[in-house]
N, CA, C and O atoms as CSV, one atom per row, in Angstrom:
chain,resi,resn,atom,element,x,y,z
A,1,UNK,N,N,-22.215,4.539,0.329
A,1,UNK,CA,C,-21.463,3.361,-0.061
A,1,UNK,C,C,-19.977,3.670,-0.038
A,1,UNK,O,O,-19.598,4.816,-0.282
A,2,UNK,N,N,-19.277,2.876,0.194
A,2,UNK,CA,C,-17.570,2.981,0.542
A,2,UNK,C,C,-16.826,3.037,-0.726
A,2,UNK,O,O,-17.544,2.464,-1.545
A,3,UNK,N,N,-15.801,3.420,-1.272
A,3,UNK,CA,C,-15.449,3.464,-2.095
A,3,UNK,C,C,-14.373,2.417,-2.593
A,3,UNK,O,O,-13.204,2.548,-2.230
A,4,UNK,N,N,-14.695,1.545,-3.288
A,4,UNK,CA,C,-13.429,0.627,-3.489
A,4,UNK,C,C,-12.147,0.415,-3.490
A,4,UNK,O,O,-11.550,-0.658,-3.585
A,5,UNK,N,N,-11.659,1.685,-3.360
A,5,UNK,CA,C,-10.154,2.320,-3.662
A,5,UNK,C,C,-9.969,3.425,-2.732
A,5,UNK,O,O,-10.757,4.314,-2.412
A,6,UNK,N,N,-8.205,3.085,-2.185
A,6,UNK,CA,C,-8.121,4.106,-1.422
A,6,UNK,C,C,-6.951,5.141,-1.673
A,6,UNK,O,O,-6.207,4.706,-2.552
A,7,UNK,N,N,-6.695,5.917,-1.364
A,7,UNK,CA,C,-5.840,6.599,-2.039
A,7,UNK,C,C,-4.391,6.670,-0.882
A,7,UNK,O,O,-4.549,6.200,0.245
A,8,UNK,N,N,-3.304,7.156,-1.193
A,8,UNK,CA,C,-2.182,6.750,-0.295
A,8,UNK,C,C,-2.679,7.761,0.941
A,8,UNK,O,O,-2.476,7.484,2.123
A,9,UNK,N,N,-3.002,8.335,0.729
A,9,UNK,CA,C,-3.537,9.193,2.453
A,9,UNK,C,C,-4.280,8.182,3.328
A,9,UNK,O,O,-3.973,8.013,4.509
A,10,UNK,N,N,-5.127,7.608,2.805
A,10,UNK,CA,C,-6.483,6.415,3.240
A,10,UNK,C,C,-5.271,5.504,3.539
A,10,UNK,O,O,-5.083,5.050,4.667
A,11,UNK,N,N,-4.541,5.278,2.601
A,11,UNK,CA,C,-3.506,3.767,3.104
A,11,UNK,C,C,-2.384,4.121,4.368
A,11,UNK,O,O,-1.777,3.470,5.219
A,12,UNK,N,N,-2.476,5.313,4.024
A,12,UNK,CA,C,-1.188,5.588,5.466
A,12,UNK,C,C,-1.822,5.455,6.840
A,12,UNK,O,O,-1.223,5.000,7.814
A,13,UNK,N,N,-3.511,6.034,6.849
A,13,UNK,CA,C,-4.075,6.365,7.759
A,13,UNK,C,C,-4.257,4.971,8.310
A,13,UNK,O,O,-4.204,4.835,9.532
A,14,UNK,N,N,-4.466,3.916,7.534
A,14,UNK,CA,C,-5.061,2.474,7.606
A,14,UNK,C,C,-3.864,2.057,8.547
A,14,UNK,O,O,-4.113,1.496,9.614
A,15,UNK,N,N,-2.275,2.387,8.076
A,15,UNK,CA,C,-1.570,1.168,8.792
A,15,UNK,C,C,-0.751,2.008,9.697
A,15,UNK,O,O,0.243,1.537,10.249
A,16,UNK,N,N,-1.151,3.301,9.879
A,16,UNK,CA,C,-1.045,4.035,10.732
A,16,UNK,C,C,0.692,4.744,10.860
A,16,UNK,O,O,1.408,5.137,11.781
A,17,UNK,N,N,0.808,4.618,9.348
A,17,UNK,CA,C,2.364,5.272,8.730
A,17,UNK,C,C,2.239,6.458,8.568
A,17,UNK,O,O,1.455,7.093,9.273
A,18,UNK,N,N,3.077,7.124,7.476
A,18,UNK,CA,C,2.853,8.155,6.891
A,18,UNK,C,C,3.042,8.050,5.605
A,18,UNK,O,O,3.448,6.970,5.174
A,19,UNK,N,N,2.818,9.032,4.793
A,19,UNK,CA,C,2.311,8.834,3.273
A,19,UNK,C,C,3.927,8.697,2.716
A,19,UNK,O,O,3.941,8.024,1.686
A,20,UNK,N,N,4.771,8.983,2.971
A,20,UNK,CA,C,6.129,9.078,2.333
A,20,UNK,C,C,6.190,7.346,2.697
A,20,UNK,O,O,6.365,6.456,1.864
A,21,UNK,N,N,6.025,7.199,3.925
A,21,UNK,CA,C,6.772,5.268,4.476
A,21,UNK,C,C,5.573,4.677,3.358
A,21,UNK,O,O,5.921,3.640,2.795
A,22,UNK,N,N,4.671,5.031,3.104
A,22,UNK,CA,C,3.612,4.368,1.683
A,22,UNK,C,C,4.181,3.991,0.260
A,22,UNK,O,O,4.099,2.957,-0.402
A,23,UNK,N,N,4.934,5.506,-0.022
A,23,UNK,CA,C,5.109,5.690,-0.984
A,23,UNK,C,C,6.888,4.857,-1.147
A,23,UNK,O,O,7.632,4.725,-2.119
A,24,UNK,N,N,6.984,4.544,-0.038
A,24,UNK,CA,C,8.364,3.773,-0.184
A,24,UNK,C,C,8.368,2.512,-0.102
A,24,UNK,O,O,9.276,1.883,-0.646
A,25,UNK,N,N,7.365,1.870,0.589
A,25,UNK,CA,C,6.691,0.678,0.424
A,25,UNK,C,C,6.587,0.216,-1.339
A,25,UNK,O,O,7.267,-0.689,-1.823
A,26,UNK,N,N,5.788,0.889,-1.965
A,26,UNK,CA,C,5.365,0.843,-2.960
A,26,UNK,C,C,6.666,0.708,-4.255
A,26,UNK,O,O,6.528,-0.039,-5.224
A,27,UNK,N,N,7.818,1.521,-4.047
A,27,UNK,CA,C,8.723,1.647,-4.863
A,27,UNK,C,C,9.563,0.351,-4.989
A,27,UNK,O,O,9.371,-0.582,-4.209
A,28,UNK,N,N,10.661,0.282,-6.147
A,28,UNK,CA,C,11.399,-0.804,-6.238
A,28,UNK,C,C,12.793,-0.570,-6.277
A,28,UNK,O,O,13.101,0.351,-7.034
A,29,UNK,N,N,13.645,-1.075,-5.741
A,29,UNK,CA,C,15.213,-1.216,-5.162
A,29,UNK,C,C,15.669,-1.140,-6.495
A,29,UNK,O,O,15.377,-2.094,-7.217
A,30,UNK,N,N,16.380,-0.128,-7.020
A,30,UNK,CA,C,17.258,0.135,-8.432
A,30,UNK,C,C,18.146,-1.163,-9.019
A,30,UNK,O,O,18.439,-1.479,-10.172
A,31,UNK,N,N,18.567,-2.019,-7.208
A,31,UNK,CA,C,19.515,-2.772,-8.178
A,31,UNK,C,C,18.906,-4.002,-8.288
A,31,UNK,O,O,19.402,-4.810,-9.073
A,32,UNK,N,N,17.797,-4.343,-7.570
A,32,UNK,CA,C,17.335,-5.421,-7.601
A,32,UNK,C,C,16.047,-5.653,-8.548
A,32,UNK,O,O,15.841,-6.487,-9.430
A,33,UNK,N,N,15.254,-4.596,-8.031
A,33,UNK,CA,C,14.119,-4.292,-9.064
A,33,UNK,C,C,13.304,-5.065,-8.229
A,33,UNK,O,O,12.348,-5.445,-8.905
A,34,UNK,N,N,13.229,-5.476,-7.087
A,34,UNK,CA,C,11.968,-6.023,-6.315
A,34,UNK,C,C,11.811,-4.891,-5.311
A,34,UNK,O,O,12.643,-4.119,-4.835
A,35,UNK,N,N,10.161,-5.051,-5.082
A,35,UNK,CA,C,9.509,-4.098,-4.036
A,35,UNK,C,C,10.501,-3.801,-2.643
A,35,UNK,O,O,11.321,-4.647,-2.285
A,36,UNK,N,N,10.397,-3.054,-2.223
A,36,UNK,CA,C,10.561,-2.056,-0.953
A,36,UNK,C,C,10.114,-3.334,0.045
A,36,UNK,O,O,10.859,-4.141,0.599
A,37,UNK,N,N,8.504,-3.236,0.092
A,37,UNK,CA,C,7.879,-3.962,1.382
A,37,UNK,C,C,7.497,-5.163,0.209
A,37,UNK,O,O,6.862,-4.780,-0.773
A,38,UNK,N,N,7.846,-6.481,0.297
A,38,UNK,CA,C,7.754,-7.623,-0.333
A,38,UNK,C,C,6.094,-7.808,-0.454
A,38,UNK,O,O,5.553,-7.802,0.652
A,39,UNK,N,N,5.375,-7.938,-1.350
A,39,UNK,CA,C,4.162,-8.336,-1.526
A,39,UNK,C,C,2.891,-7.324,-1.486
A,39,UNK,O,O,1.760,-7.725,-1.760
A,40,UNK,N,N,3.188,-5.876,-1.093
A,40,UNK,CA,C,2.673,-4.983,-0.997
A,40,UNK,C,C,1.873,-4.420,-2.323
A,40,UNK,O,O,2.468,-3.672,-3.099
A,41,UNK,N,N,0.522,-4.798,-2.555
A,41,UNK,CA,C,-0.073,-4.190,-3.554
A,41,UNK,C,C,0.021,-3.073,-4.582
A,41,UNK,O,O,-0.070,-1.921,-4.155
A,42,UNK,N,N,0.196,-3.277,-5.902
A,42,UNK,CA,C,0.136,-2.557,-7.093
A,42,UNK,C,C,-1.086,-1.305,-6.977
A,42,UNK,O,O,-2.217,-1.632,-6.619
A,43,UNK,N,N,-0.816,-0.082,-7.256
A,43,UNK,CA,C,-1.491,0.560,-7.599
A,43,UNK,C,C,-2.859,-0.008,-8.971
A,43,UNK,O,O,-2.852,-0.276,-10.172
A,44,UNK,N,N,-3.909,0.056,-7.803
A,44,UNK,CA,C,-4.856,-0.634,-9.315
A,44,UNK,C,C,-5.094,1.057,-10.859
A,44,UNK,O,O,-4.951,1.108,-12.081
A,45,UNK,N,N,-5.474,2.021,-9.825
A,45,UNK,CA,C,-5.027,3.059,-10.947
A,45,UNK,C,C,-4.088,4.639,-10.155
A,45,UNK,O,O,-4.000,4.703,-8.928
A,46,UNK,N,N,-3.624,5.500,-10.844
A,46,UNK,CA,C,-2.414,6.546,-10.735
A,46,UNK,C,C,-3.040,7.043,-9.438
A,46,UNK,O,O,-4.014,7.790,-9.348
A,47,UNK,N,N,-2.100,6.337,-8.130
A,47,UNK,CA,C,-2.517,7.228,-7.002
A,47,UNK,C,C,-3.925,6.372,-6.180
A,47,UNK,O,O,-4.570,6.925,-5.290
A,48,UNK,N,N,-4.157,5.273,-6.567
A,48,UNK,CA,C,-5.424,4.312,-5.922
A,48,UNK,C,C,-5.284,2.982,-5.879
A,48,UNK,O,O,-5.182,2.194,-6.819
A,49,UNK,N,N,-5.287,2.734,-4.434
A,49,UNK,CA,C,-5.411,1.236,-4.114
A,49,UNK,C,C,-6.527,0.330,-4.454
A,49,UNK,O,O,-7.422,1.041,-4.911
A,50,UNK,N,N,-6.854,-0.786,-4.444
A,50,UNK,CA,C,-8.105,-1.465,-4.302
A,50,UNK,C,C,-8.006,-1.736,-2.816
A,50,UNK,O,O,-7.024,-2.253,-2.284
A,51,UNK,N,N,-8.993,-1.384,-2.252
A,51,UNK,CA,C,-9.411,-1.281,-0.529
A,51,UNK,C,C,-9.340,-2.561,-0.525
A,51,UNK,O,O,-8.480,-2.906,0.285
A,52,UNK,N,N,-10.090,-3.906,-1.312
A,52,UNK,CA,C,-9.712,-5.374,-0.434
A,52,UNK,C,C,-8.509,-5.695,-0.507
A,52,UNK,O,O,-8.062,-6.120,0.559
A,53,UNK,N,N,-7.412,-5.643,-1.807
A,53,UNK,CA,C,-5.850,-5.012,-1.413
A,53,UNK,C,C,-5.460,-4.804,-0.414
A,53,UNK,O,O,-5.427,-5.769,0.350
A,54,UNK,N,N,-5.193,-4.076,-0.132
A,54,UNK,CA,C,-4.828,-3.479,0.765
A,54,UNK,C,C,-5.173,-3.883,2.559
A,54,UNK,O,O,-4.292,-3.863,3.419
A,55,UNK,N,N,-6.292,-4.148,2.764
A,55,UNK,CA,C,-7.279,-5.078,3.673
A,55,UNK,C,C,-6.665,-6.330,3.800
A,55,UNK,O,O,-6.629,-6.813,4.932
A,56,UNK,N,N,-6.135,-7.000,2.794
A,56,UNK,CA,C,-5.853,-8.215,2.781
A,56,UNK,C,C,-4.385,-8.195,3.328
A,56,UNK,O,O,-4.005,-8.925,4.244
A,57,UNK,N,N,-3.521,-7.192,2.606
A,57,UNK,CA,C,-2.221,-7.093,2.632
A,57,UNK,C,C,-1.997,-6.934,4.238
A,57,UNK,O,O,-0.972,-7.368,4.764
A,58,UNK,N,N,-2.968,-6.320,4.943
A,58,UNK,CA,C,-3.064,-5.604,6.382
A,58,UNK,C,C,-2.898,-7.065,7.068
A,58,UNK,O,O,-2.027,-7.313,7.901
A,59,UNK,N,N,-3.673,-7.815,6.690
A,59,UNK,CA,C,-4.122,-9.120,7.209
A,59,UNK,C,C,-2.933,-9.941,7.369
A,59,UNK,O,O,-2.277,-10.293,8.350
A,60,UNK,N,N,-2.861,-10.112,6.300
A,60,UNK,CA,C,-1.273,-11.019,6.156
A,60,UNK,C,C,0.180,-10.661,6.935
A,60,UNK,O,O,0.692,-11.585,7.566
A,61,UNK,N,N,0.856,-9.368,6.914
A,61,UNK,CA,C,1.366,-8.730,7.653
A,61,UNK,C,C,0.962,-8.674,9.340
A,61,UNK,O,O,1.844,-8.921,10.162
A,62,UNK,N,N,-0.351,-8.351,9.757
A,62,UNK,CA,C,-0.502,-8.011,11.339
A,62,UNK,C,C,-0.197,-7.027,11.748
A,62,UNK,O,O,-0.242,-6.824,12.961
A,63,UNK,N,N,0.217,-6.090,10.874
A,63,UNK,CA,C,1.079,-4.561,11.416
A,63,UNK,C,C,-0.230,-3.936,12.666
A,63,UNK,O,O,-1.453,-4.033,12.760
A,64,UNK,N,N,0.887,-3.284,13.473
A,64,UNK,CA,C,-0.113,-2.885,14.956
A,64,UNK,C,C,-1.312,-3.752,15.322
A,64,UNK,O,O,-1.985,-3.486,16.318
């Protein structure tokens, strides 16, 4: 069975980045305080995506 959650290695591999362009995605602009990549899924726990998250986010975007 698949695991519900993916971890930023699984998410880099997915959109075919690397784990740093993930982890910058994920962060927020000091002066603004909004996300990096606009709409890009919350860590559901320390270091794990929710796979339909993420799936979805893929969707919406079109990346590659």
């Amino acid at each position: 069975m698949e695991s519900p959650y993916m971890t930023f290695e699984e998410t880099a591999a997915f959109f075919r980045r690397s784990v740093k362009t993930i982890r910058n995605w994920n962060s927020r602009d000091r002066k603004t305080g909004k996300k990096r990549m606009c709409g890009f899924p919350d860590p559901a726990h320390h270091g794990l995506f929710l796979r339909r998250d993420i799936e979805s986010f893929g969707k919406l975007h079109g990346d590659d």
